[in-house]
C-alpha positions as CSV (number, residue, x, y, z in Angstrom):
1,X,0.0,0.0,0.0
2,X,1.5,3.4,-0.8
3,X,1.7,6.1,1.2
4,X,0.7,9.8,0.6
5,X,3.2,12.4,1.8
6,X,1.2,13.6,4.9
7,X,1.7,10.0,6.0
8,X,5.4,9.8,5.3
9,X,5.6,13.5,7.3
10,X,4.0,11.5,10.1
11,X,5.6,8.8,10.5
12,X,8.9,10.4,10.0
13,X,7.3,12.8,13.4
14,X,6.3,9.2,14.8
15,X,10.0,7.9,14.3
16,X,11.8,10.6,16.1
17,X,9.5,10.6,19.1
18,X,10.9,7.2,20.1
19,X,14.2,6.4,21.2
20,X,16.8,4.0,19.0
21,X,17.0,1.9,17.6
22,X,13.9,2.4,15.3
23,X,13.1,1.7,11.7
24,X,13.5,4.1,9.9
25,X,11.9,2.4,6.3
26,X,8.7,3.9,6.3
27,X,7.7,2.9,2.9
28,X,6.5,-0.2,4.9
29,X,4.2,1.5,7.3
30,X,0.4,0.6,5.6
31,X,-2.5,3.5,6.3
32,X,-6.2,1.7,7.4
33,X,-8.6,4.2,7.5
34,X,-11.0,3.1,9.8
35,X,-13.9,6.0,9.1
36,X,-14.9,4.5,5.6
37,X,-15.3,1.1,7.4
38,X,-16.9,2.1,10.2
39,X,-19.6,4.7,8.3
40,X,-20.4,2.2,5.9
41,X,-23.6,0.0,5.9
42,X,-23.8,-2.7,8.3
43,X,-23.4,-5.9,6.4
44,X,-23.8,-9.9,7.1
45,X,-20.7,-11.2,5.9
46,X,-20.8,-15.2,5.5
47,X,-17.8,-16.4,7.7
48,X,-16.9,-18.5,4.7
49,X,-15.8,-15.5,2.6
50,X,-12.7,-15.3,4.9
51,X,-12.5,-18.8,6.4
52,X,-11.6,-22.5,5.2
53,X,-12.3,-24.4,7.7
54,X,-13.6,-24.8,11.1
55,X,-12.7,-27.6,14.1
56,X,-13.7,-28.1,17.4
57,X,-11.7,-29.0,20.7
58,X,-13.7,-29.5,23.7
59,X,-11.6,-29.1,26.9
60,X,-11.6,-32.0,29.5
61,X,-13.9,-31.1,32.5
62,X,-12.4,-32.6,35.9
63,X,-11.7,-31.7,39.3
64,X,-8.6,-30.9,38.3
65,X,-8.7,-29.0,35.0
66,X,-12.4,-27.2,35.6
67,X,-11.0,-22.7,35.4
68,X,-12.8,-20.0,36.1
69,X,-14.2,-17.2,33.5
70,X,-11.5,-16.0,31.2
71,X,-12.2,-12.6,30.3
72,X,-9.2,-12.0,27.9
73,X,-9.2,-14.8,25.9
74,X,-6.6,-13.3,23.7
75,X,-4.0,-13.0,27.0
76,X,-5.0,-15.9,28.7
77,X,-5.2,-18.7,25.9
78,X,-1.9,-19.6,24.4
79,X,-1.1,-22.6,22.2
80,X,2.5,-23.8,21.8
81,X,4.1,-27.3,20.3
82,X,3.0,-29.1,22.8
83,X,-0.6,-27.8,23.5
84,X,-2.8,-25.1,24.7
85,X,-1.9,-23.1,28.3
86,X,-5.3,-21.4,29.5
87,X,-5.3,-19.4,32.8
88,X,-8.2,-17.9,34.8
89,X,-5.8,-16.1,36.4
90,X,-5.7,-18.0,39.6
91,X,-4.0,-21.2,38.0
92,X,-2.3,-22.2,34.8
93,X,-3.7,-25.3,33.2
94,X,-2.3,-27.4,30.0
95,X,-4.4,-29.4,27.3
96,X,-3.5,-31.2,24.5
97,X,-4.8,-30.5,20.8
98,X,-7.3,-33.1,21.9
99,X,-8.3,-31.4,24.6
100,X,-7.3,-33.7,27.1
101,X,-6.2,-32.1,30.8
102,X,-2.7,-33.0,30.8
103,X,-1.7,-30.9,34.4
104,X,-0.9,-27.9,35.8
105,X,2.0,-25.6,35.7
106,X,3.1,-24.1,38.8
107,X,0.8,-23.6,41.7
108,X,-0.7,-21.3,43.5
109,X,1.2,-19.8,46.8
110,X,3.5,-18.7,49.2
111,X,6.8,-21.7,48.7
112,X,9.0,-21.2,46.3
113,X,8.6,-21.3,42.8
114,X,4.7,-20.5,43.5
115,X,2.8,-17.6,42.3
116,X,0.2,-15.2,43.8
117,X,-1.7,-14.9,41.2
118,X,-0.9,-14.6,37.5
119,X,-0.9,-11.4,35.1
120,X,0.2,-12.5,31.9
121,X,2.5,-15.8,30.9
122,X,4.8,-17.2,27.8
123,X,5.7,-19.9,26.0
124,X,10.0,-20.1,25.5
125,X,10.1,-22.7,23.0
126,X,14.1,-22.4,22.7
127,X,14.4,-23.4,25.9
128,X,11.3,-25.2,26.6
129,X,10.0,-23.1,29.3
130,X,6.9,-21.5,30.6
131,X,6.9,-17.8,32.8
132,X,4.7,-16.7,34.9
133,X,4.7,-13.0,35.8
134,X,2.6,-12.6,39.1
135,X,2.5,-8.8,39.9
136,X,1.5,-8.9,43.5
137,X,5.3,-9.8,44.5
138,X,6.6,-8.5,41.4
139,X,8.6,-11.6,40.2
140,X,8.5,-13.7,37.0
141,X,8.5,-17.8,37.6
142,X,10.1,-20.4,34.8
143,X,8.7,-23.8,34.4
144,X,9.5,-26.6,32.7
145,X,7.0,-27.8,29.7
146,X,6.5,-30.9,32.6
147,X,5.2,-28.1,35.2
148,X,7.9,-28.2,37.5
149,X,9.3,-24.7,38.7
150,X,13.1,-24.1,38.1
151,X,13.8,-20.8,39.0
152,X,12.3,-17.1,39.7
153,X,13.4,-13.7,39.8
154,X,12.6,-10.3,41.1
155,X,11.2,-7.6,38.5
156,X,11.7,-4.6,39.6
157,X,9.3,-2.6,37.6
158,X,5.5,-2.8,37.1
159,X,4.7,-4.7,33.4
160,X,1.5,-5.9,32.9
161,X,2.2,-8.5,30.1
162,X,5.2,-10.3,29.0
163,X,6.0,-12.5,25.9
164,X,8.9,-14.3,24.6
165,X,11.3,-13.0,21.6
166,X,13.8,-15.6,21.2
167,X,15.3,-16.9,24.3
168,X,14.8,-13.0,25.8
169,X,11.4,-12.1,27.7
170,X,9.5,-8.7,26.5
171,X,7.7,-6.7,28.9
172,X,4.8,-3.9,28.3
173,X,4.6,-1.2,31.4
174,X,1.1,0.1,31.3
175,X,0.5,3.9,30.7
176,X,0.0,5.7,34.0
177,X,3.6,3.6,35.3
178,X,6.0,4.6,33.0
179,X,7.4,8.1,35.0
180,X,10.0,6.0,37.0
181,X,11.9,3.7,34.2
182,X,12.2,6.6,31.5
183,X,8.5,6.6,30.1
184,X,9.8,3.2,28.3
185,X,6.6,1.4,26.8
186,X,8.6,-2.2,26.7
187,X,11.1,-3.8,28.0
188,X,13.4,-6.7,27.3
189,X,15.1,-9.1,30.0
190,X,17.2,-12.2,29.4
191,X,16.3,-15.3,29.9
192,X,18.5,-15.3,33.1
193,X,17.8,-12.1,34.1
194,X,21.3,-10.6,33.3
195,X,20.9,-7.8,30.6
196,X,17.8,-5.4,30.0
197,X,17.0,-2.5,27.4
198,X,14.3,-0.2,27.4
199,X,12.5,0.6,24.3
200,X,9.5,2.8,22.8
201,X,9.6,6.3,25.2
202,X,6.0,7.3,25.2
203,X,6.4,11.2,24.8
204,X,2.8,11.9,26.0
205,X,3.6,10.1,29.3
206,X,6.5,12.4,29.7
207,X,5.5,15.4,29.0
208,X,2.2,15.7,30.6
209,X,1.8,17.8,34.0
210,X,-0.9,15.9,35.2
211,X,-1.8,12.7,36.4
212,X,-1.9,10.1,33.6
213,X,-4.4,7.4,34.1
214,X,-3.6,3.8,34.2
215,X,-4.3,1.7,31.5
216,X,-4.2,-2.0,30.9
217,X,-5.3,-2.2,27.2
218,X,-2.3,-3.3,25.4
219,X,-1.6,-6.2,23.3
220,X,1.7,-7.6,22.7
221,X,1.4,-11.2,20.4
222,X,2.6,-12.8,17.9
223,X,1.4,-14.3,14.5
224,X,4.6,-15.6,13.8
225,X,7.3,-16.6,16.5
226,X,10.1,-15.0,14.7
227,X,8.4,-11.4,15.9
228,X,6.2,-9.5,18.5
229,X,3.9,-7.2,17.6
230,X,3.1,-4.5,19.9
231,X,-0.7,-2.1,20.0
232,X,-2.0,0.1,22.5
233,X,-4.8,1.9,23.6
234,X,-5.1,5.3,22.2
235,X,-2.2,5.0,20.2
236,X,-2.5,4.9,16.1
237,X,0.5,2.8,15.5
238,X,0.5,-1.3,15.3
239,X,4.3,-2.2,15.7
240,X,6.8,-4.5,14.9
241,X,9.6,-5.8,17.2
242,X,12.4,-8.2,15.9
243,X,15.0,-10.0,17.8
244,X,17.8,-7.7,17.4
245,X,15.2,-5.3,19.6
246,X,14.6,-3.0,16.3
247,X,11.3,-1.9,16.1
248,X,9.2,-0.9,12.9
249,X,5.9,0.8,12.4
250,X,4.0,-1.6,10.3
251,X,0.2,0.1,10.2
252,X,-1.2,3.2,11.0
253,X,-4.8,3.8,12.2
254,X,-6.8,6.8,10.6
255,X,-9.1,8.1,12.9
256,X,-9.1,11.3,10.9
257,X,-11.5,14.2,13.1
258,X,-13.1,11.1,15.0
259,X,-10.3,10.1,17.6
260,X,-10.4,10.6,21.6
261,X,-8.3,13.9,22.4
262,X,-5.7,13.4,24.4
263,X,-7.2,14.6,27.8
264,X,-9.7,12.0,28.2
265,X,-5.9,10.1,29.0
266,X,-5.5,12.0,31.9
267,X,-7.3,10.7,35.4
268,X,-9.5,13.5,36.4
269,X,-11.7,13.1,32.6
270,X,-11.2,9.0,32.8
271,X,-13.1,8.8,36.6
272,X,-15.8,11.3,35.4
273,X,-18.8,10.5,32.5
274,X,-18.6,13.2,30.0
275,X,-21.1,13.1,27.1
276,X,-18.4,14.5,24.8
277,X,-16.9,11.0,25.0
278,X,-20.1,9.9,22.6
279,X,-18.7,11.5,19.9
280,X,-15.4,10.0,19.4
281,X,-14.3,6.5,18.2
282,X,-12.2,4.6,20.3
283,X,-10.1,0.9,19.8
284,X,-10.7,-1.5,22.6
285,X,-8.9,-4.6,21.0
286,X,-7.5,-6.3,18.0
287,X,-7.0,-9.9,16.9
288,X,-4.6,-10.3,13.6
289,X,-3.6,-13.0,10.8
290,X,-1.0,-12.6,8.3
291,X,-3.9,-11.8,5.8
292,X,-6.8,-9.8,8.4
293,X,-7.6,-7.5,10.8
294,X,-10.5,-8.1,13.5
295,X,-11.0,-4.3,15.5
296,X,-13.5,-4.3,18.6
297,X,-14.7,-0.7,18.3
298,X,-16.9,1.5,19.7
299,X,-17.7,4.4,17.5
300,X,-19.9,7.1,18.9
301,X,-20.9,4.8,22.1
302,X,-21.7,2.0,20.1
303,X,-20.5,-1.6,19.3
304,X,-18.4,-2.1,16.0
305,X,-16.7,-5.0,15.2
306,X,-14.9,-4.7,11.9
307,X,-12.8,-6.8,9.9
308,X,-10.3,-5.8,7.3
309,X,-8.4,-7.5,4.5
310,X,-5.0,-6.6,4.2
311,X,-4.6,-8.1,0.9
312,X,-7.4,-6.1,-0.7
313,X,-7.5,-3.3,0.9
314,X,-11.5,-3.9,2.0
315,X,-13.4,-4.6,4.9
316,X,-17.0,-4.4,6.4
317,X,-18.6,-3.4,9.3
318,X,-20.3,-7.0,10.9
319,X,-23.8,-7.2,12.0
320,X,-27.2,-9.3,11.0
321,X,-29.9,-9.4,13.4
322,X,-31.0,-12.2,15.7
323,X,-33.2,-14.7,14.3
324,X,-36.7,-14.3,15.6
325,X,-35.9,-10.8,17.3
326,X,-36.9,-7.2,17.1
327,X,-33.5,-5.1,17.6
328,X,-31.5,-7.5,18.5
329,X,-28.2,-8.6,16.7
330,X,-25.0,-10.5,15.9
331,X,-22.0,-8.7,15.5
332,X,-19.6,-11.1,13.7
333,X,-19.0,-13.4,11.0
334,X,-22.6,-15.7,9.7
335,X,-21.7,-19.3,10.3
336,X,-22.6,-20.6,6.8
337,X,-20.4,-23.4,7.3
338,X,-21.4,-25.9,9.7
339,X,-24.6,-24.7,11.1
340,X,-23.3,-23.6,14.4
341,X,-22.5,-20.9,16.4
342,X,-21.8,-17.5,14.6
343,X,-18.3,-16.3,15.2
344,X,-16.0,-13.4,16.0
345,X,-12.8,-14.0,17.2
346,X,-11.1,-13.9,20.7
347,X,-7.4,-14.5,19.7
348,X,-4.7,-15.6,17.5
349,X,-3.4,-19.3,17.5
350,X,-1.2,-18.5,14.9
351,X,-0.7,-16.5,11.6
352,X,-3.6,-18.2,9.6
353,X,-5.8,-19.5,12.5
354,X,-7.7,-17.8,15.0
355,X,-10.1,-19.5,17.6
356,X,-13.1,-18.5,19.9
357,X,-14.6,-19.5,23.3
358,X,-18.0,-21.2,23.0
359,X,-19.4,-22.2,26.3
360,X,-21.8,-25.0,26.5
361,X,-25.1,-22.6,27.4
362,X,-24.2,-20.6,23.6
363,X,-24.1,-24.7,22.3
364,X,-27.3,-25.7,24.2
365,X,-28.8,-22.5,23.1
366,X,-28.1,-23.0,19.2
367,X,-28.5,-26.7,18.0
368,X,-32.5,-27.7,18.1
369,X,-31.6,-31.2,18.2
370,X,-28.9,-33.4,18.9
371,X,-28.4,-34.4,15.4
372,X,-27.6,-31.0,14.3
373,X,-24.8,-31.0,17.0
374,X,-23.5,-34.2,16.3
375,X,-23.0,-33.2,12.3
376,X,-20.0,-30.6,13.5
377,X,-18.3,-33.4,16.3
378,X,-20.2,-32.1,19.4
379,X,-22.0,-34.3,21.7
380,X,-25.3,-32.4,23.3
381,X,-26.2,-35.4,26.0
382,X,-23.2,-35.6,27.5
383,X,-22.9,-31.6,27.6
384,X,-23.2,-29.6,31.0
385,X,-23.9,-26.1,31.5
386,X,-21.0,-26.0,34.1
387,X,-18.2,-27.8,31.9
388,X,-15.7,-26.1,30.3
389,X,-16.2,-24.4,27.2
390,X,-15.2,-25.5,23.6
391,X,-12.4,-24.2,21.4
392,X,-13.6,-23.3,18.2
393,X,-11.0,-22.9,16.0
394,X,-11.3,-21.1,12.7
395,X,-8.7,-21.5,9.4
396,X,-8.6,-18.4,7.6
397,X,-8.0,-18.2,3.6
398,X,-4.4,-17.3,2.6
């Protein structure tokens, strides 16, 4: 996609208002503008216009592997070579592609190698290794692939996320913590906790007289595990990280007149309900594929959920209405697949797949008979409101 030369100016601005090392190419930086997509009519888009296939993995209920509500899915599902991790935030639980429980990692305490409770985790493949950052004591806890802890360490900053860039760990400090370690956005730690870098200085943070407010809406994920991509609230810019730590602007949001001024940042307009607010268009979350875009959005105080193609440029604002209902509707993809649940997704599971959480009550809801069920692998009978929910995992087209 080319860029016009108000875009180059901007980015060239964007560039220079974050420390080294940065890249400075760009001619690679692609321009969504999300007003067209979001003005446009509502449509029902079939999910098979985007999608090949569709599977199902439904999660072993036990004792032992029942968690609570996940409210992130995106943070708190992660699939690696040897499974799916899923934490509810109180413990961190591993399946198989079968969905068969297949233990625990860590626990839950006060002895060593256990956690308070757990913020974010990731997956080390190089080294075969699970982390677990629990923020209450501010440490980060490695375990084996088995479950078994091998070490900890102290982190002496406040990150709310962390992810894995070859063997080193990558850590996102919230806005509203940033004053004390150089308004940094990220920052890198090895594996052994022996040499860090700071990255991505967020000017606003440091220039602001007031109070910034603290915000946890970040993402940083990967579609690939060769890079990290990094988005946060407020902020225009989807980025890139490598493993040499450079970091490239790869898209850049157009809000155009519709984006939330600055000052609704700051604590004193966050904590009070101002009616202005309705008039703005704000980004509460993203999932991505190599080939598409998925933006929760609420535009003018209402839902959006938007998809976007990056291979032709196109997208569509997603909603059909609720079979036998006045008012009421879907916002997501039409299954015309399978015949069962409609679908928007929750996360990534890796650069052509993306999955969603169905819990039985959606299932029970949905399928008229048990025949209908059975067709797509699903067993109603046998189904309890209480189990566990399903993985329903979604191949996009290349």
């Amino acid at each position: 996609m080319v860029i016009n030369k108000k875009y180059h100016i901007l980015f060239l601005v964007l560039i220079w208002a974050c420390n080294s090392p940065v890249s400075e190419n760009v001619e690679q930086v692609a321009v969504i503008k999300l007003d067209p997509l979001l003005t446009g009519k509502k449509e029902k888009v079939n999910l098979s216009e985007v999608a090949e296939s569709i599977e199902y993995i439904t999660l072993e209920t036990n004792e032992q592997s029942i968690f609570g509500h996940i409210v992130k899915p995106s943070e708190q599902i992660k699939f690696f070579e040897k499974g799916i991790l899923i934490s509810d935030k109180r413990k961190l639980l591993h399946f198989n592609y079968q969905g068969e429980f297949i233990g625990e990692i860590g626990k839950r305490g006060i002895g060593p190698t256990e956690y308070a409770d757990i913020r974010d985790f990731a997956v080390i493949p190089n080294l075969q290794q699970i982390a677990v950052l629990s923020p209450p004591n501010q440490r980060t806890y490695i375990y084996d692939y088995t479950g078994e802890g091998t070490k900890d360490f102290m982190v002496d900053f406040w990150p709310l996320h962390i992810a894995s860039l070859g063997d080193e760990f990558v850590y996102a400090i919230p806005k509203g913590r940033r004053k004390p370690y150089g308004y940094h956005s990220l920052k890198f730690l090895s594996h052994d906790n022996k040499g860090s870098q700071e990255l991505l200085i967020d000017y606003f943070d440091k220039e602001s007289s007031e109070s910034v407010a603290l915000s946890s809406n970040q993402r940083l994920y990967h579609i690939k595990d060769s890079e990290l991509s990094f988005w946060e609230f407020y902020y225009d810019t989807i980025w890139r990280i490598s493993p040499d730590r450079i970091i490239t602007p790869a898209f850049y949001l157009d809000y155009e007149e519709n984006k939330l001024p600055s000052k609704y940042l700051f604590d004193k307009y966050v904590s009070s309900q101002n009616e202005q607010l309705d008039q703005y268009v704000r980004l509460w979350g993203l999932v991505e594929s190599k080939r598409f875009f998925f933006f929760d959005m609420d535009n003018k105080n209402k839902l959006n959920r938007v998809y976007f193609d990056k291979m032709q440029n196109t997208g569509a604002n997603l909603r059909f209405n609720k079979k036998g209902k006045v008012n009421a509707y879907h916002f997501g993809f039409y299954n015309d697949m399978d015949g069962g649940v409609h679908f928007w997704p929750d996360g990534e599971m890796d650069e052509n797949r993306i999955f969603k959480l169905v819990y039985p009550h959606e299932l029970l809801a949905h399928f008229s008979d048990e025949n209908s069920a059975e067709k797509i692998g699903l067993s109603l009978h046998t189904m309890d409101k209480s189990d566990n929910p399903i993985l329903m995992i979604v191949k996009l087209k290349d």
